[in-house]
C-alpha positions as CSV (number, residue, x, y, z in Angstrom):
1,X,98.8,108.1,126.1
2,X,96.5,110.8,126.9
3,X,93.8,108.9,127.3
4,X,95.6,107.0,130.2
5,X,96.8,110.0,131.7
6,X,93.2,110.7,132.2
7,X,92.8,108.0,133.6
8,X,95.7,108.0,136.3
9,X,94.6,111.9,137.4
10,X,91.3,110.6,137.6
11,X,91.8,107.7,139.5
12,X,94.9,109.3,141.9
13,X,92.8,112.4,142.4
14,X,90.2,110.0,143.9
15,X,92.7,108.6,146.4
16,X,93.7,112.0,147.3
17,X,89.8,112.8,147.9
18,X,89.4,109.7,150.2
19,X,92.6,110.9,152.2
20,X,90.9,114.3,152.4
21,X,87.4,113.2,153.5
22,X,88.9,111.0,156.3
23,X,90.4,113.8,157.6
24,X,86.9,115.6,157.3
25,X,84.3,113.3,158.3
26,X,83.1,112.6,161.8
27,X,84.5,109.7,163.7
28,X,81.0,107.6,163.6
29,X,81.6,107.9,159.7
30,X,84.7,105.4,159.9
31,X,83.3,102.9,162.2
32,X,84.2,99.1,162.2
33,X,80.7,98.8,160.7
34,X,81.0,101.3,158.4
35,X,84.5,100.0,157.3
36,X,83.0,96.7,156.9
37,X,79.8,97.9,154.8
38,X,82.6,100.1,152.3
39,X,84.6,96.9,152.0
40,X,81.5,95.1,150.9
41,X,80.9,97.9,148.1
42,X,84.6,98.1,147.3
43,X,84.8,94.3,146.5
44,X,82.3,94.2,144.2
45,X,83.7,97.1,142.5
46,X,87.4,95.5,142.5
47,X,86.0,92.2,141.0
48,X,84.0,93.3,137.9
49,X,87.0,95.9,137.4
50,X,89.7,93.0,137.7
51,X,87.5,91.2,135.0
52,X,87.0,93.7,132.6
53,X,90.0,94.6,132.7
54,X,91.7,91.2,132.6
55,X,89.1,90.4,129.5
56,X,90.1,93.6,127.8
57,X,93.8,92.7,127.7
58,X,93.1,89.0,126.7
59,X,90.9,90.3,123.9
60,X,93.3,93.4,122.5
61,X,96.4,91.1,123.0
62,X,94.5,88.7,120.9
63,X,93.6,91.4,118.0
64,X,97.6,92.5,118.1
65,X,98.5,88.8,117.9
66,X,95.8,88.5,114.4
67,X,97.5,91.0,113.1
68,X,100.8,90.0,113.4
69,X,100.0,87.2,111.9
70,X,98.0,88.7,109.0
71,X,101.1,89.9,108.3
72,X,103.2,87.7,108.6
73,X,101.4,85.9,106.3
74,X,101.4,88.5,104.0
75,X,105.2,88.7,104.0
76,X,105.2,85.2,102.7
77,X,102.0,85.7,99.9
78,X,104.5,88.6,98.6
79,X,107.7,86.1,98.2
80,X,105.2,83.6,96.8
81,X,103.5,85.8,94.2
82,X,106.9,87.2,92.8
83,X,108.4,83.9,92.5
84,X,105.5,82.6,90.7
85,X,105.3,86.2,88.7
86,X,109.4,85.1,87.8
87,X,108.1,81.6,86.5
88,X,105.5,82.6,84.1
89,X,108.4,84.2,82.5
90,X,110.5,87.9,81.5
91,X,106.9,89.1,80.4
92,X,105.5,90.1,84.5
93,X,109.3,92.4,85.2
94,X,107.0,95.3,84.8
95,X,104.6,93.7,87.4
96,X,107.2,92.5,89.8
97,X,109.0,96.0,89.8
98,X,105.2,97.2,90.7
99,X,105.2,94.9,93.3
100,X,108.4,95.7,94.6
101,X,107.5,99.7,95.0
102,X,104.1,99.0,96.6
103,X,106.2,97.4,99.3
104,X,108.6,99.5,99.8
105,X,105.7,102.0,99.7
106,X,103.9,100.5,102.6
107,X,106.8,99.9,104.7
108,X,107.5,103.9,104.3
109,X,103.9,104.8,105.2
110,X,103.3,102.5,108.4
111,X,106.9,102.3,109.5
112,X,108.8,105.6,109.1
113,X,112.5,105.9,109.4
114,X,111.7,109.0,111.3
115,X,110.1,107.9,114.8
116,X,109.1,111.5,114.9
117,X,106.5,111.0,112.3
118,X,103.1,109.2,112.7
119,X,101.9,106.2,110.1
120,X,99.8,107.2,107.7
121,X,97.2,104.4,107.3
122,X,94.6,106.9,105.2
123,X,97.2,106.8,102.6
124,X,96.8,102.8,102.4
125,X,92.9,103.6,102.4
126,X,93.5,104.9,98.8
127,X,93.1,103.0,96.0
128,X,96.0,100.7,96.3
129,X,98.9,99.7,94.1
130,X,97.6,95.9,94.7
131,X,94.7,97.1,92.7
132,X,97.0,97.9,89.8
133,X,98.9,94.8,89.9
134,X,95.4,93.0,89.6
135,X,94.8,94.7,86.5
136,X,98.0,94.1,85.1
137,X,98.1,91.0,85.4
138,X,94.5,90.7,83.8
139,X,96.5,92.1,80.9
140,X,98.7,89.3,80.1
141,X,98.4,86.7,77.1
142,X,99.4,83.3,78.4
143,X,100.8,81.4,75.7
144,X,100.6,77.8,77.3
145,X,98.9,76.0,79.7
146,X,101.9,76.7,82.3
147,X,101.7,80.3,81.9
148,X,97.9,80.3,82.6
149,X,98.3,78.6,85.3
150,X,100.7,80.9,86.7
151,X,98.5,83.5,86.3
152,X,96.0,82.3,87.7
153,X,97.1,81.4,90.8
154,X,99.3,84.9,91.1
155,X,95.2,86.9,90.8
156,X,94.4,84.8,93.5
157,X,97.3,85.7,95.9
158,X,96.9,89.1,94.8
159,X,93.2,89.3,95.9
160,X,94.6,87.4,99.1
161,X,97.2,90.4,99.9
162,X,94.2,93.0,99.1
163,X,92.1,91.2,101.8
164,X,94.9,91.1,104.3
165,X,94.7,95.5,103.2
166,X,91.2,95.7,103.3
167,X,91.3,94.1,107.2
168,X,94.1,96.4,108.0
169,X,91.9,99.3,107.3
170,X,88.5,97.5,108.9
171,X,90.5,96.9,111.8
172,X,91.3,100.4,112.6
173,X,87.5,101.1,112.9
174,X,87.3,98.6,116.8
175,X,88.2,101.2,119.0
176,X,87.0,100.9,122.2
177,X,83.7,103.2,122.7
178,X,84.3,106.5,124.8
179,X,81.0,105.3,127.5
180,X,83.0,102.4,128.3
181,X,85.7,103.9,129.2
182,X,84.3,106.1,131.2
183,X,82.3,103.5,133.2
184,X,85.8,101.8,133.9
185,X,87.8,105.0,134.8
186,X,84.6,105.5,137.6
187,X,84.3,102.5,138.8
188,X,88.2,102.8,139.8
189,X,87.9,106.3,140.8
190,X,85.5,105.2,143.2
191,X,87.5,102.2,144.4
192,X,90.3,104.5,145.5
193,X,88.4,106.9,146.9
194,X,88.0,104.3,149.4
195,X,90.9,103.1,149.4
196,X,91.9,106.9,150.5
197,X,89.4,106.9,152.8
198,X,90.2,104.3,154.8
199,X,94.1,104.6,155.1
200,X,96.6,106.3,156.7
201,X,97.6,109.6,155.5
202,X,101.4,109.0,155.4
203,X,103.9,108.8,152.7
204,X,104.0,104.9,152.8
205,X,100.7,105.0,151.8
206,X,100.5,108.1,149.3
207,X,103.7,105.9,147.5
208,X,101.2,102.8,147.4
209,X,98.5,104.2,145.8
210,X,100.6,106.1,143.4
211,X,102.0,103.1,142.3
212,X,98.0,100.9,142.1
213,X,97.3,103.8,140.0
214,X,100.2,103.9,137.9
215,X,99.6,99.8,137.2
216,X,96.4,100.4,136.1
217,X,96.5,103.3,134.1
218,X,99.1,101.3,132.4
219,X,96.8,98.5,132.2
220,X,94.5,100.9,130.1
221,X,97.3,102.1,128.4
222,X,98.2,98.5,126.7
223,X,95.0,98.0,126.1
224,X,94.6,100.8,124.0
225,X,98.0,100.4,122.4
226,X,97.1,96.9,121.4
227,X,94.0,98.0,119.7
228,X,95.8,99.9,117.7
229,X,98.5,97.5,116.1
230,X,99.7,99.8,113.3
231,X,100.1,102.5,115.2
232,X,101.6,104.2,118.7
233,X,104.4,102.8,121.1
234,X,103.4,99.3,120.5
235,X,103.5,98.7,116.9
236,X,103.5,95.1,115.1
237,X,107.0,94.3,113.6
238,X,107.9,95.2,109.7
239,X,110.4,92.1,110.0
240,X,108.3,89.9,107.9
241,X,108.1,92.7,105.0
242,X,111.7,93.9,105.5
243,X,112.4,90.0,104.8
244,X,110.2,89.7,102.0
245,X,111.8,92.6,100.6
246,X,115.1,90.8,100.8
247,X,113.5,87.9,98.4
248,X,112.1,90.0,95.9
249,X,113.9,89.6,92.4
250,X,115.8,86.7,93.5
């Protein structure tokens, strides 16, 4: 959010400036010629900003849409390794009641009841409870070939779920760097400095460009949001674990 309100000053108080030099400059300096030269300059500008920023969105809405999926997925390896944790038999309740907490645990730490109160992801960087379950489960004595097989294939799911964690925590690392940023939030301050420059200083056109730079500040705003899909305004839904929840123990 702050960064996008940056970005909207930035880019507003350009248009302002362009309304302020016309008013300043000599006549010659907004010529046909000239006007025709600026547009020149101007389109370039517009086009590699329209593509950047149309490639930014496709590729953060595509990062939000992994992780939704990731976990998603994860929702279902959870039902799936306590119903096969409930086959191999009474021995893994300890286990499954593990499970069950590190859940809840997650849920608690990335999507607080309190809306007031930011996710904590560096608690999830911590050795994890997924860890423990590993170890656990490395514990048990299969009597029969069933119950080794049961095991077998709940380690593997459980070193699926700590991937899924590990790319959670990996993923929080993309942000986009600060330099390009700033090249982005220049090249549109300049656009609409002439766009100010060559318009009419009247409230028609003061409402226009407030609203260009209200679009794409919020244009920057998504893309930051999406970036960051455990966190913000724009979080990924806790359905899928809220629903896995519900199967656990059944």
């Amino acid at each position: 959010m702050t960064i996008s309100l940056i970005a909207f000053v930035c880019i507003f108080s350009g248009a302002l400036l362009g309304l302020f030099l016309r008013s300043v400059l000599p006549e010659h300096h907004l010529s046909d010629k000239t006007r025709d030269a600026v547009k020149v300059g101007t389109g370039l500008i517009a086009t590699l900003t329209a593509l950047v920023l149309g490639l930014l969105v496709s590729s953060a809405k595509s990062s939000f849409d992994l992780m939704n999926a990731e976990l998603t997925q994860g929702g279902a390896r959870v039902i799936l390794l306590d119903h096969t944790l409930a086959r191999y038999g009474p021995e893994t309740k300890e286990v499954r009641d593990l499970l069950r907490f590190s859940l809840v645990y997650m849920i608690d730490r990335i999507w607080p009841e309190d809306k007031s109160v930011h996710a904590d992801l560096k608690a999830i960087e911590k050795r994890s409870r997924i860890e423990e379950l590993q170890d656990k489960l490395r514990t048990l004595s299969p009597k029969n070939d069933s119950q080794r097989m049961f095991q077998t294939q709940a380690l593997q799911m459980c070193n699926d779920l700590a991937q899924s964690r590990w790319l959670v925590i990996e993923q929080r690392q993309g942000a986009l760097p600060t330099v390009f940023l700033v090249v982005l939030v220049f090249w549109l301050t300049i656009f609409f400095i002439c766009f100010g420059l060559f318009s009419e200083p009247n409230a028609t056109v003061i409402a226009v460009i407030l609203v260009c730079a209200l679009s794409v500040s919020g244009a920057i705003f998504l893309i930051l949001e999406m970036n960051s899909p455990y966190e913000g305004m724009m979080k990924v839904s806790s359905a899928p674990l809220h629903k896995a929840l519900e199967h656990l123990g059944q």
